[in-house]
C-alpha positions in Angstrom: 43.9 53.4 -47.5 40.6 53.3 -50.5 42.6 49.5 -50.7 41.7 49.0 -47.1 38.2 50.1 -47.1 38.1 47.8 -50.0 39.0 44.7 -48.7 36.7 45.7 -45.5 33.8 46.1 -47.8 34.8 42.8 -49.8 35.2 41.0 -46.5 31.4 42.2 -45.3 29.8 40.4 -48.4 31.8 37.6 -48.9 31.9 36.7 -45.2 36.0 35.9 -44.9 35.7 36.2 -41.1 35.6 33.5 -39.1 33.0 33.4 -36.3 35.2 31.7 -33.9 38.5 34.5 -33.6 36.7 36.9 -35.7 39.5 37.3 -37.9 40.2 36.7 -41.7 40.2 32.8 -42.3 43.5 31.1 -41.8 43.4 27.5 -43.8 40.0 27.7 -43.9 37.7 24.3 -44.0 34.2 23.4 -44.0 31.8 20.8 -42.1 30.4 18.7 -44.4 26.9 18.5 -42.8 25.9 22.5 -42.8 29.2 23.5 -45.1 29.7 26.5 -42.4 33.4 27.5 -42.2 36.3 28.2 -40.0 39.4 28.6 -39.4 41.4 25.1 -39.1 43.1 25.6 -35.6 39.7 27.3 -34.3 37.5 24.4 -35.3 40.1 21.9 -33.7 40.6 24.1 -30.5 36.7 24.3 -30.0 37.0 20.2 -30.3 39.3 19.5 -28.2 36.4 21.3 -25.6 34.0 19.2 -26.1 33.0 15.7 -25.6 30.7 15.5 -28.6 31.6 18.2 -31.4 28.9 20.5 -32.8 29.1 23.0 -35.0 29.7 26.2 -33.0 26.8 28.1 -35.5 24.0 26.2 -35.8 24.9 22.9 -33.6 24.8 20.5 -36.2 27.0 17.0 -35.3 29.8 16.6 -36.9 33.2 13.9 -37.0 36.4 16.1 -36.7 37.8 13.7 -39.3 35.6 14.5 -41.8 36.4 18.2 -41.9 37.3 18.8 -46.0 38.9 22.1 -47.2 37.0 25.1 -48.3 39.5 25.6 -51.2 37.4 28.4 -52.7 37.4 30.3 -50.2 41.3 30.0 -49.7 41.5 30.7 -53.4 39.6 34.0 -52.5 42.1 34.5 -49.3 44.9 34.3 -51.8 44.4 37.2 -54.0 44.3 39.6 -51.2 47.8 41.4 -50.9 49.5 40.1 -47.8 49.8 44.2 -46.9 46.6 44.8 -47.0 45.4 42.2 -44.9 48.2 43.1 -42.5 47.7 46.6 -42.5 43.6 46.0 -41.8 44.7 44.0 -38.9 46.7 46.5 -37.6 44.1 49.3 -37.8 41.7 46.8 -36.0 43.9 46.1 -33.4 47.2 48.7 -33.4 48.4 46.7 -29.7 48.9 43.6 -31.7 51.3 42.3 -33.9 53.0 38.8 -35.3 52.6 36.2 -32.6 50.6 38.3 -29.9 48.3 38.9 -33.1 47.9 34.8 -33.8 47.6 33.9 -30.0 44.8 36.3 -29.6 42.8 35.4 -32.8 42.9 31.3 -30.7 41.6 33.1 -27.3 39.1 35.6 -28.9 37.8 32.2 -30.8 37.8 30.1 -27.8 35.6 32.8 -25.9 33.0 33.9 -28.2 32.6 29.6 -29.0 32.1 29.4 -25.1 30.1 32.0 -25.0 27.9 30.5 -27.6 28.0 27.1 -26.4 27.1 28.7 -22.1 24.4 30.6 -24.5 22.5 27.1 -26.3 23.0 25.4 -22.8 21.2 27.9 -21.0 18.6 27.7 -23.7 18.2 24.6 -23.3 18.0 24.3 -19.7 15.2 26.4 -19.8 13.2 24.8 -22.1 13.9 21.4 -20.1 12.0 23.5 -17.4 9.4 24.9 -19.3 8.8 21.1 -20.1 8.8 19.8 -16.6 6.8 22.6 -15.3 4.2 21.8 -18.4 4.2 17.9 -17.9 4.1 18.6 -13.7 1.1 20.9 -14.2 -0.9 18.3 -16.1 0.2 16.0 -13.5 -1.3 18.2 -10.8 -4.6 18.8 -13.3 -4.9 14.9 -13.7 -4.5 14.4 -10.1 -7.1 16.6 -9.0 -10.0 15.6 -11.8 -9.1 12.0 -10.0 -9.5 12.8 -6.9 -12.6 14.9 -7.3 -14.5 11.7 -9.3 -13.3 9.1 -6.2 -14.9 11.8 -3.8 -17.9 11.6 -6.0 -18.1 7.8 -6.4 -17.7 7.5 -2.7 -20.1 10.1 -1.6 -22.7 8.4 -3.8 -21.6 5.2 -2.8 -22.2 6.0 1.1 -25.1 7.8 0.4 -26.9 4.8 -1.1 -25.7 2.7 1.7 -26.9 5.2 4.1 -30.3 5.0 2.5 -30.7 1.8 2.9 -29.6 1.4 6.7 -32.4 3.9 7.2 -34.6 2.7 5.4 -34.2 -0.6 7.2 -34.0 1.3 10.2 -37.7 3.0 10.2 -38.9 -0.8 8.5 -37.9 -2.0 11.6 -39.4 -0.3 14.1 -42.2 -0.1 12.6 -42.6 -3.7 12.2 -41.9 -3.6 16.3 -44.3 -1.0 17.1 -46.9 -3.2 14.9 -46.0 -5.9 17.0 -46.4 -4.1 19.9 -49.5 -2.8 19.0 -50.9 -6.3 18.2 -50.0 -7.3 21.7 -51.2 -4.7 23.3 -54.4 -5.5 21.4 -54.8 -9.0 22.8 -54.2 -8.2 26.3 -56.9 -5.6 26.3 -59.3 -8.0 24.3 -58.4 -11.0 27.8 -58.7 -8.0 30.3 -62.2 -7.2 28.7 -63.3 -10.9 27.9 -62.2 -12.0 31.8 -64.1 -8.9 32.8 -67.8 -9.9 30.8 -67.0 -13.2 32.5 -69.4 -13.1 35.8 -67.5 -16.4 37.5 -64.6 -18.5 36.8 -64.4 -21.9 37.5 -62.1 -22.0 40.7 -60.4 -25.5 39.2 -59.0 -23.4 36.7 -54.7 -24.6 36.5 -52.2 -22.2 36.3 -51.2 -24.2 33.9 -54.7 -23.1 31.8 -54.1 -19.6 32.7 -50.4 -19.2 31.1 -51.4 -20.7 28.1 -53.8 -17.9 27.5 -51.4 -15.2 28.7 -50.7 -13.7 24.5 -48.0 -11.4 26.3 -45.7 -14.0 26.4 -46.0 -15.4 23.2 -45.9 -12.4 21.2 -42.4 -11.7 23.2 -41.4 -15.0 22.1 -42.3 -14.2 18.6 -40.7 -10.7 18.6 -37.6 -12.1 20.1 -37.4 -14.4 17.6 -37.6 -11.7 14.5 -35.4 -9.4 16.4 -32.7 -12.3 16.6 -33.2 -12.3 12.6 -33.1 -8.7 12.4 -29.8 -8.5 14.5 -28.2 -11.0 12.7 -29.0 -9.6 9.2 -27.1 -6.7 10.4 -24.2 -8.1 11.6 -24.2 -9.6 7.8 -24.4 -5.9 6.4 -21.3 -4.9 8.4 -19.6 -7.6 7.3 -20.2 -7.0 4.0 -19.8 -3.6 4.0 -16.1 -3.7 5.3 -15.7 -6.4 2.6 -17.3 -4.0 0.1 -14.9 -1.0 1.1 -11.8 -3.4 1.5 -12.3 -4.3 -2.1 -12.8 -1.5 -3.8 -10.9 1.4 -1.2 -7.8 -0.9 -0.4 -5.0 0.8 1.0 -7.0 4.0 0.4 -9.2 4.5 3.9 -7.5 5.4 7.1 -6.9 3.1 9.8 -9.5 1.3 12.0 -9.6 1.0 15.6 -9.7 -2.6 16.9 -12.6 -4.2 17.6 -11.4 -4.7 21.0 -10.5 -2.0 22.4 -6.7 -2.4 24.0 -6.2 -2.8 28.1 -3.5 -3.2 29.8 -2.9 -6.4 31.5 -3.0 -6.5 35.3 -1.3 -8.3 37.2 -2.9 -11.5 39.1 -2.5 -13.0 42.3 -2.2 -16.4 40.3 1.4 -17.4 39.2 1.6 -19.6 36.1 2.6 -22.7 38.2 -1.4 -22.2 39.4 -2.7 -21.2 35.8 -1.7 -24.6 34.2 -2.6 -27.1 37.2 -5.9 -25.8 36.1 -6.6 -26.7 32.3 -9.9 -25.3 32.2 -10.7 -22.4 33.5 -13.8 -20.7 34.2 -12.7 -16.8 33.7 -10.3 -15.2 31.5 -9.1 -13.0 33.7 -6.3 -15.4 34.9 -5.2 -15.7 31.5 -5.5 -11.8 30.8 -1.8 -10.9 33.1 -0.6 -12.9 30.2 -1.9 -11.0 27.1 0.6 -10.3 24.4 0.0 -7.6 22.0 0.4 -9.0 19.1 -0.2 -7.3 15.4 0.5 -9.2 11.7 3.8 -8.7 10.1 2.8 -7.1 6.7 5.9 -8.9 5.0 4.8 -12.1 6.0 1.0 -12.1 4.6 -0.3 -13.2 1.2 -0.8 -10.7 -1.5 -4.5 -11.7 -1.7 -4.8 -10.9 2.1 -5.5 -7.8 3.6 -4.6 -6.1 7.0 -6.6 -3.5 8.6 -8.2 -2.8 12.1 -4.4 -1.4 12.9 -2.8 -5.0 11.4 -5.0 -6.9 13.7 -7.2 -8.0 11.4 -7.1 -10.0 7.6 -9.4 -10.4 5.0 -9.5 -12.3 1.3 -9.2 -9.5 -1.0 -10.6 -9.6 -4.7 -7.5 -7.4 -5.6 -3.8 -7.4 -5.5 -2.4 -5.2 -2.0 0.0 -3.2 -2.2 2.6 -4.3 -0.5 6.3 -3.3 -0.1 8.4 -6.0 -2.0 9.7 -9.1 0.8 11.6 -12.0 0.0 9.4 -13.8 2.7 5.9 -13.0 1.4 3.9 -16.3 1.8 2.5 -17.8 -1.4 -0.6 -19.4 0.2 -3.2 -17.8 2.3 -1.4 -17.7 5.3 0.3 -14.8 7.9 2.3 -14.4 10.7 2.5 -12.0 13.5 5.8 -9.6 13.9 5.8 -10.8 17.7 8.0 -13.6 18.6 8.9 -15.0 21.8 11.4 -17.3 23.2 10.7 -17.6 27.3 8.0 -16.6 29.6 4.2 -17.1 29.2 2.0 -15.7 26.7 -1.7 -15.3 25.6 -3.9 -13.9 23.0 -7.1 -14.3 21.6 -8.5 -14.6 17.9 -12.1 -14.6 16.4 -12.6 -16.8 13.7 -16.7 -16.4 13.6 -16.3 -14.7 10.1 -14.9 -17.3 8.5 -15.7 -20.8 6.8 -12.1 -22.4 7.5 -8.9 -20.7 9.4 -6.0 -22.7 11.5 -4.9 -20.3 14.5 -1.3 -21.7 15.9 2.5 -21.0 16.0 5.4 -21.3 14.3 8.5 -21.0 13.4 10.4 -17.7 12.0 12.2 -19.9 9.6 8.6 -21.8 8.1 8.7 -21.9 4.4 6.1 -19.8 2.0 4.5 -22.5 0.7 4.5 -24.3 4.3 1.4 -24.6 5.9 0.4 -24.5 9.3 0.5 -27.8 11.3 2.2 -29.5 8.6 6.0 -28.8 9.8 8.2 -30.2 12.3 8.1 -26.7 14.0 4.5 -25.4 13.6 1.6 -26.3 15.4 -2.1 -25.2 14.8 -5.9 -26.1 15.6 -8.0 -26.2 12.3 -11.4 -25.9 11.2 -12.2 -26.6 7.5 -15.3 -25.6 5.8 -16.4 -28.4 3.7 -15.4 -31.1 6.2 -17.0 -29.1 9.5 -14.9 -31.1 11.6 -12.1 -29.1 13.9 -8.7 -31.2 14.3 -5.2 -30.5 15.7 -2.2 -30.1 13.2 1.5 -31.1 14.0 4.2 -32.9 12.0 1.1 -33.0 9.1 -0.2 -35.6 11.5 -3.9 -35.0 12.2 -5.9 -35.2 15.9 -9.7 -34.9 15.6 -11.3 -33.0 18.1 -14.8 -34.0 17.9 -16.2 -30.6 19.3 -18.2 -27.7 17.6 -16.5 -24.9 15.7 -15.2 -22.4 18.1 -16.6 -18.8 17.7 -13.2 -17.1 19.2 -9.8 -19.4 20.3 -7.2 -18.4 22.7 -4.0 -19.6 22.7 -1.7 -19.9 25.4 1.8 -20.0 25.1 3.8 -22.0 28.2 7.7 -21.9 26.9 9.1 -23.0 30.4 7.3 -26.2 30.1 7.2 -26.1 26.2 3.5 -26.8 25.6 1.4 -24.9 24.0 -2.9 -24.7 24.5 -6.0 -24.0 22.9 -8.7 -23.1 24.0 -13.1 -21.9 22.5 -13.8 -19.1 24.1 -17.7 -18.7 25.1 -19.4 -17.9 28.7 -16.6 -20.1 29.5 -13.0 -21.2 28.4 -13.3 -24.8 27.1 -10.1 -26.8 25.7 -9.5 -28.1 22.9 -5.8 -29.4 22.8 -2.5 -29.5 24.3 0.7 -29.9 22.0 4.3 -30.3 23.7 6.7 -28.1 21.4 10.2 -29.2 21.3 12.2 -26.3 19.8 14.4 -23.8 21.5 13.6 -21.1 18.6 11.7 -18.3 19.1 8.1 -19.3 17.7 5.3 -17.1 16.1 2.0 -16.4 16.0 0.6 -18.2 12.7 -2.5 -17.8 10.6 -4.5 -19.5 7.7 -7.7 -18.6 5.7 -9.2 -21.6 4.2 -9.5 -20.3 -0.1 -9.0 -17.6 -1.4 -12.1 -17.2 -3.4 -14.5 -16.6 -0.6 -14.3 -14.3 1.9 -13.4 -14.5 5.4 -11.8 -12.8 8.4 -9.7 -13.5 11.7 -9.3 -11.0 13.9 -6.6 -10.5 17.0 -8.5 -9.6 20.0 -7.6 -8.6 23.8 -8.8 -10.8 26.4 -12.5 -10.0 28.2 -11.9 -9.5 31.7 -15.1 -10.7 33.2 
């Protein structure tokens, strides 16, 4: 027995217990990398687990191959009496003996290495989340100090552009109620000069008398400032949608049309009546027609932006975002997600905002780098800046016009007769050509900003119903 406790104590200092069947080493051998030891059919069992091998201790990498023998420790091993060993194996585990002593030495190794190895996975899982959770965080942090300075920039953006519509605002009426003050002078000065006046001369014109009416030509004078004041606002707006386009792209909610939507009613006229009369005088019989069309965001240049509820693009400075499409144009062009193949159909676009556009239809199947007018199955009117001249495009065959840029164009589509028409529209519908389509494919409404360096704007619009 004093052997026993012996060997036990000998065992505690010298470590002859192997970590994986926490038993005395059988053929012991060592991994070369952190020279830990184990038992050779524990360290092969715990391989045979396990895709990549690690040592079950300290998780160093090892090659099974390259396990060497610990022959020290074997040497050790061998100058313990085989009784004693046997006899401190027995008082460990009395149960067990001979082979029910070997096979549990494998499973006790094989479950304290899984315990270990469910112990450094669960380790690490958790510090994989502690990492997310860290890098998420900062995320959230980064988001929110973002978010707070584009508030602030556009707060003080607005804010300055609010100041200055006001202060044009009070500018301008105080340069009317000047004006009106100055008239109002002059028509007291006539009442109280044609007062002094004891006679008039009874030969006196009316002619004589309107002249020196200064009502009339101060209203003249104020309606001409006004019509200066009214358009430099119309400029502002423009510019200010440009402004916010440019820098707030994809960033500001929706806009409402500028027209608002209404449903088409139905008229008494059929289209039989509608095209024996080229020219019409009213809208309104082109109105039971309206098709609600919108532009087809896969179908618009990357330089060109949608808004107004895809009814309206602009030349953008910047790259949109759009989704990926295998038939994004590559020049400044877009077409509507509407297509039709029968009946009659009309719809209305302004081009006022822009120096050079072509409004027509085409095709599902034009090219991206095909350009309106210039196909066999596209047809288009055009206005181009530098030429100020408005022609007709088909076949890349070019009809002048020889009429004034139209501030809004309405197109009407006539698929049972296979024509289509354009029209300027003003007080009154005037138009402007007449193409005969032959193609039995569904055709689309088509759209091109002339350059992409300046900006410009078309915009889908309902028909007036006046």
């Amino acid at each position: 027995m004093a052997a026993v406790i012996e060997l036990e104590q000998l065992r505690r200092v010298l470590e002859l217990q192997c970590s994986c069947c926490l038993q005395l080493f059988a053929e012991p051998v060592r991994i070369t990398g952190c020279g830990h030891s184990f038992c050779r059919e524990c360290i092969r069992q715990y391989c045979d687990r396990w895709p990549r091998a690690a040592c079950p201790l300290c998780r160093t990498a090892f090659e099974p191959q390259h396990l060497r023998p610990n022959r020290e420790l074997a040497a050790v091993l061998s100058l313990i009496p085989r009784e004693l060993t046997e006899e401190l194996g027995a008082q460990e585990e009395p149960e067990l003996c001979g082979a029910a002593a070997c096979n549990d030495r494998s499973s006790a190794g094989r479950r304290a290495g899984e315990k270990e190895e469910e112990i450094w996975e669960s380790s690490k899982h958790q510090e994989i989340t502690a990492d997310t959770i860290h890098l998420l965080r900062k995320d959230l942090n980064k988001t929110k100090e973002y978010t707070s300075q584009i508030k602030s920039q556009i707060i003080k953006d607005f804010c300055c552009m609010k100041e200055y519509v006001e202060r044009q605002e009070r500018n301008t009426l105080m340069f009317i109620e000047q004006e009106q003050k100055a008239a109002q002078q002059k028509i007291e000065e006539t009442i109280h000069h044609l007062t002094d006046i004891k006679a008039q001369p009874s030969d006196l014109s009316e002619r004589q008398r309107y002249e020196g009416s200064p009502s009339t030509i101060n209203k003249i004078m104020l309606d001409e400032k006004l019509n200066v004041v009214k358009s430099a606002v119309e400029d502002l707006k423009r510019k200010l949608e440009t402004l916010l386009l440019e820098n707030y792209a994809q960033q500001l909610p929706p806009v409402q049309p500028p027209d608002s939507y209404q449903e088409p009613s139905v008229s008494s006229s059929s289209p039989e009546s509608a095209a024996g009369s080229p020219e019409p005088t009213i809208s309104s019989q082109f109105s039971q027609w309206a098709a609600d069309v919108t532009l087809d965001p896969t179908r618009v240049h990357k330089h060109l932006a949608l808004t107004a509820q895809n009814r309206r693009v602009m030349v953008s400075s910047q790259l949109t975002t759009y989704q990926p499409s295998p038939k994004r144009f590559c020049i400044s062009q877009v077409m509507c997600s509407q297509g039709f193949s029968t009946g009659c159909h009309y719809w209305e676009v302004i081009t006022k905002d822009s120096d050079g556009w072509a409004v027509g239809v085409a095709h599902e199947m034009i090219g991206k780098r095909d350009k309106l007018g210039r196909t066999e199955h596209s047809w288009c009117v055009e206005w181009l800046g530098p030429k100020k001249q408005l022609s007709a495009w088909h076949k890349n065959q070019e009809t002048l016009l020889h009429k004034d840029k139209p501030l809004k164009v309405g197109v009407f589509l006539e698929l049972q007769k296979k024509t289509v028409s354009f029209y300027s529209i003003a007080d009154k519908e005037m138009l402007l050509h007449t193409f005969e389509i032959s193609t039995s494919h569904p055709l689309y409404p088509a759209f091109w900003l002339y350059t992409l360096e300046r900006n410009g704007s078309l915009t889908i619009s309902q028909p007036n119903r006046r």
